[in-house]
C-alpha positions as CSV (number, residue, x, y, z in Angstrom):
1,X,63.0,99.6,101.9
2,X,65.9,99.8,99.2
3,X,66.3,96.6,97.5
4,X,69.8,97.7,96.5
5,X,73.0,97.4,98.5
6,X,73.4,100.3,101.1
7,X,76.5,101.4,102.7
8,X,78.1,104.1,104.5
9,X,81.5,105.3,103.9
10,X,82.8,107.5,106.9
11,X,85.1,110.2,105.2
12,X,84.5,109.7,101.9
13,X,84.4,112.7,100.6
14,X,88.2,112.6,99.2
15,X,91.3,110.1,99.4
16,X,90.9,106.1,100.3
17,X,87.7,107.0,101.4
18,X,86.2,108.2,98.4
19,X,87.3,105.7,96.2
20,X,86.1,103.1,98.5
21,X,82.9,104.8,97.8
22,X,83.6,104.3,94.3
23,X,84.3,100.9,94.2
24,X,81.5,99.6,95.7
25,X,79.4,102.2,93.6
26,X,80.7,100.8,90.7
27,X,79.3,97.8,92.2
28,X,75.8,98.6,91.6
29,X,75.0,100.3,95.4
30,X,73.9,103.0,97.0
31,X,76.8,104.4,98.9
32,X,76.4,107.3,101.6
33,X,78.9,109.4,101.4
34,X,80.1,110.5,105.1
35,X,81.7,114.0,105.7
36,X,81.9,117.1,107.2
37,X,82.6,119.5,104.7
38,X,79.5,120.5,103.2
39,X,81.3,121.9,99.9
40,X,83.7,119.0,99.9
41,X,80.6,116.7,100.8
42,X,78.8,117.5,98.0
43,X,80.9,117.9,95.3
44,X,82.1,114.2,96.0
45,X,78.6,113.1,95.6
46,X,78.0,115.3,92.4
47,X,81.4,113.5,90.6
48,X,80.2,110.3,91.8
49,X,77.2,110.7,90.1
50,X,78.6,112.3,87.3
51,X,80.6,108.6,86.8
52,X,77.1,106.7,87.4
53,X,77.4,105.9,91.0
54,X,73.8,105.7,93.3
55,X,75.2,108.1,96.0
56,X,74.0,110.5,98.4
57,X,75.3,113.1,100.8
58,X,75.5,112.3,105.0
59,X,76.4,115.0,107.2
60,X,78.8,113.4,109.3
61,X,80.8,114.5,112.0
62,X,82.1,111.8,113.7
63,X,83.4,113.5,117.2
64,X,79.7,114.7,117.3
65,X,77.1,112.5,119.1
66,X,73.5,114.6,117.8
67,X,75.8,114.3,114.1
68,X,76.3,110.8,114.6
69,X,72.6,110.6,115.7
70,X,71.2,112.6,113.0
71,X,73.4,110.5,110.1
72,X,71.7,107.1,111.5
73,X,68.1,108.6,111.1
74,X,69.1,110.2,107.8
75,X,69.5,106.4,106.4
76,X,67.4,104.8,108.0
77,X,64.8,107.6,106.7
78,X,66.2,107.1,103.5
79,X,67.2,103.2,103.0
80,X,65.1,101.4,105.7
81,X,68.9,99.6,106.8
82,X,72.7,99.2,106.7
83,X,74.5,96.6,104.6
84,X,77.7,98.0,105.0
85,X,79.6,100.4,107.5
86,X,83.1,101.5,106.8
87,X,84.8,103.4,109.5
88,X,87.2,104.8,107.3
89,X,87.4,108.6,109.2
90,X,91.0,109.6,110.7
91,X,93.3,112.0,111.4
92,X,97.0,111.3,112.3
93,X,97.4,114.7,114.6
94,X,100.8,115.0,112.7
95,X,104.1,113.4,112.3
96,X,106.1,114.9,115.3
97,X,105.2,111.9,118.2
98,X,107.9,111.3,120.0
99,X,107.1,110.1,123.3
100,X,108.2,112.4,126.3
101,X,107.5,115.0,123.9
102,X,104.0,114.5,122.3
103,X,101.0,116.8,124.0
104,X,98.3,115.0,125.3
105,X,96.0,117.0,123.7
106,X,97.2,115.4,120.3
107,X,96.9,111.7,121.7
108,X,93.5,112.7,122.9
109,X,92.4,114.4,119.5
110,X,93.4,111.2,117.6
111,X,92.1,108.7,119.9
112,X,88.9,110.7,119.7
113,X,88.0,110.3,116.1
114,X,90.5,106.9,115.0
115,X,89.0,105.2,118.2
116,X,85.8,106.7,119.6
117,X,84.4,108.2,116.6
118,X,84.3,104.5,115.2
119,X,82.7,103.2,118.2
120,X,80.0,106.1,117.9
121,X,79.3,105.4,114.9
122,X,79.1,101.7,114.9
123,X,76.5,101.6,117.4
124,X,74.6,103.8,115.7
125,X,74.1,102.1,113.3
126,X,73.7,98.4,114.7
127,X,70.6,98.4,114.5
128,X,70.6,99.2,110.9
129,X,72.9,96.9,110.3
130,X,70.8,94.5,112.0
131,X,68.4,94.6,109.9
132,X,70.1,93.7,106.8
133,X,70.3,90.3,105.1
134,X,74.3,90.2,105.0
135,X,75.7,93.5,107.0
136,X,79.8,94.0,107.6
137,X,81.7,96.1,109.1
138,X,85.0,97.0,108.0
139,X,87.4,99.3,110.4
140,X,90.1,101.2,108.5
141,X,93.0,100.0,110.3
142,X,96.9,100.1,109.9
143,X,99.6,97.7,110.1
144,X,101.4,100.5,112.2
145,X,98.9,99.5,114.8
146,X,100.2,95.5,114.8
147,X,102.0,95.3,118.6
148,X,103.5,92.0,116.7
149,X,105.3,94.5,114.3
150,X,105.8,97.2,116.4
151,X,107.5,95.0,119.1
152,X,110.1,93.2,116.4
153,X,113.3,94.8,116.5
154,X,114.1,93.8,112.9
155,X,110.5,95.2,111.5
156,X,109.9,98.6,109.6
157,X,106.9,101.0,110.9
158,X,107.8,104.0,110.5
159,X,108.1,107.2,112.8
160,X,108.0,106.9,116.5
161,X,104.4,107.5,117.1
162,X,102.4,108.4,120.7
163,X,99.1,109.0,119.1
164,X,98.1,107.5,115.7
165,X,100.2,104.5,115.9
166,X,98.7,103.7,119.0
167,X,94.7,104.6,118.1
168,X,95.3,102.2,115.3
169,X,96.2,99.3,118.3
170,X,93.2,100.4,120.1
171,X,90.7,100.3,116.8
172,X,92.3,96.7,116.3
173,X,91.4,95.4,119.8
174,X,87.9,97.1,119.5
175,X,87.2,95.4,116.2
176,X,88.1,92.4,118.0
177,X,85.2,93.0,120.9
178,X,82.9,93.8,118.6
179,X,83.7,90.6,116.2
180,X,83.2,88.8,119.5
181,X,80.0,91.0,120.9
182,X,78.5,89.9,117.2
183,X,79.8,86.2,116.6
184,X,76.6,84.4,115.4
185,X,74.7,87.4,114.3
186,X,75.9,87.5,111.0
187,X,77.2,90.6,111.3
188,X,81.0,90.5,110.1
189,X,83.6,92.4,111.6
190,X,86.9,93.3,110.2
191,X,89.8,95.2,110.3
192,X,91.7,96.5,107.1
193,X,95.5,98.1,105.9
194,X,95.0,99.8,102.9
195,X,98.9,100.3,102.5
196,X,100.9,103.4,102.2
197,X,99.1,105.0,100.3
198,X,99.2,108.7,98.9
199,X,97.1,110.9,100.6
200,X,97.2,114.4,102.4
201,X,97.3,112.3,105.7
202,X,101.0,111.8,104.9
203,X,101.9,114.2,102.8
204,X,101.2,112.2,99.5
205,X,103.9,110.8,100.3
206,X,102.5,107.3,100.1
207,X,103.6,104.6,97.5
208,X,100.4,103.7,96.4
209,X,97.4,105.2,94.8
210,X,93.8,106.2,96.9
211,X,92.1,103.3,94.6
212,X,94.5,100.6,95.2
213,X,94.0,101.6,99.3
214,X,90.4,101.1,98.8
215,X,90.7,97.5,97.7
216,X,90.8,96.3,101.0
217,X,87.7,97.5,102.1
218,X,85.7,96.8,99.2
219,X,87.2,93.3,99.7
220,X,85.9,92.8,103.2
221,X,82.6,94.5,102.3
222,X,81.7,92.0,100.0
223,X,82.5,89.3,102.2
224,X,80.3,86.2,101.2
225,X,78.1,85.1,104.4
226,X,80.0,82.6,107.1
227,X,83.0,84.8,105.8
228,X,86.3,85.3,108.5
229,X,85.5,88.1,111.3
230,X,87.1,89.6,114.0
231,X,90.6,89.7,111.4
232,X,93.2,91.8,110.1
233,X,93.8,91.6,106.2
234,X,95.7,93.9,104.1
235,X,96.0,93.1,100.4
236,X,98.9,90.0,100.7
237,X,96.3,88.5,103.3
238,X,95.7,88.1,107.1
239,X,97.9,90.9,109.3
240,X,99.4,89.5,112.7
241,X,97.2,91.3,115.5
């Protein structure tokens, strides 16, 4: 068994994801790096290496059950455990969501990677998790997703949205039944906003850079033990539910 840190970063191969895998490489610990894309895969985990980084390459789909499967046995093979999952993976299925007007199709697509894809992959890899000395999880979340902010007349959150606004509610109450499912078994469960941050999810439109997005999640991933769970932080602090 690895006696350095091991962690998972679901698309990580580019973005907030890969610097997340970055940051906590820079940390000193082995980070998977979770992706689809072969070519894009790879040459993530040749220029994190390149910077000194102990990574390595899962083939990850996270839509896909036997790919989901596969990834757990691939690091368990390799690392004997989990210390750290981040469900970083999503898609926004575009910025035209009006209701009335959005397919389903779209709703579904979103939902089935910002929603199920985490829960695939989170139970996994429980039982890697389980068998580390201080595992987290941390759910890449949105503050687009907080009902608190959505239902305030007065509050800014962007586009009317049917599908990936909504996914991130749902992947908010989820890390909340898991936080609960978990509560006492030192498992911590969180939920992060990494901001609006520039990436080719929005354009690059976002204010902020990939590597200040990722300090959320390498926040919550170092969580010390008896550390908050079942939350909602983005960078100013706790993010009304």
């Amino acid at each position: 068994m690895s006696e350095r840190t091991i962690a998972l970063v679901t698309g990580a191969n580019k973005g907030i994801g890969y610097e997340i895998a970055a940051g906590l490489g820079a940390l000193g610990w082995t980070v998977g790096i979770g992706a689809r894309d072969e070519h894009r895969r790879e040459a993530a985990v040749e220029k994190l290496r390149a910077g000194g980084a102990d990574a390595f390459g899962v083939p990850l789909d996270v839509t896909d059950e036997a790919s989901v499967t596969e990834a757990a046995a691939l690091i368990g093979e390799r690392a004997g455990r989990l210390d750290v999952l981040v469900n970083n993976a999503a898609v926004t299925g575009g910025w035209e969501q009006a209701p009335t007007s959005t397919d389903v199709a779209i709703v579904r697509t979103v939902v089935e990677t910002n929603v199920i894809g985490v829960i695939r992959v989170t139970d996994a890899m429980l039982p890697l998790l389980r068998r580390s000395p201080s595992p987290r999880i941390v759910n890449m979340s949105s503050t687009v997703g907080s009902l608190t902010r959505q239902s305030d007349p007065a509050g800014e959150t962007g586009p009317l949205s049917m599908a990936y606004a909504p996914s991130k509610t749902f992947l908010n109450a989820v890390t909340i039944q898991y936080a609960k499912a978990l509560r006492g078994s030192g498992i911590l469960v969180n939920a992060g906003c990494p901001g609006f941050t520039a990436t080719d999810l929005n354009g690059f439109r976002g204010v902020r850079t990939p590597e200040q997005g990722a300090a959320i999640a390498i926040r919550l991933a170092t969580l010390p033990d008896g550390g908050p769970t079942g939350s909602f932080f983005d960078d100013a602090g706790p993010v009304p539910w």
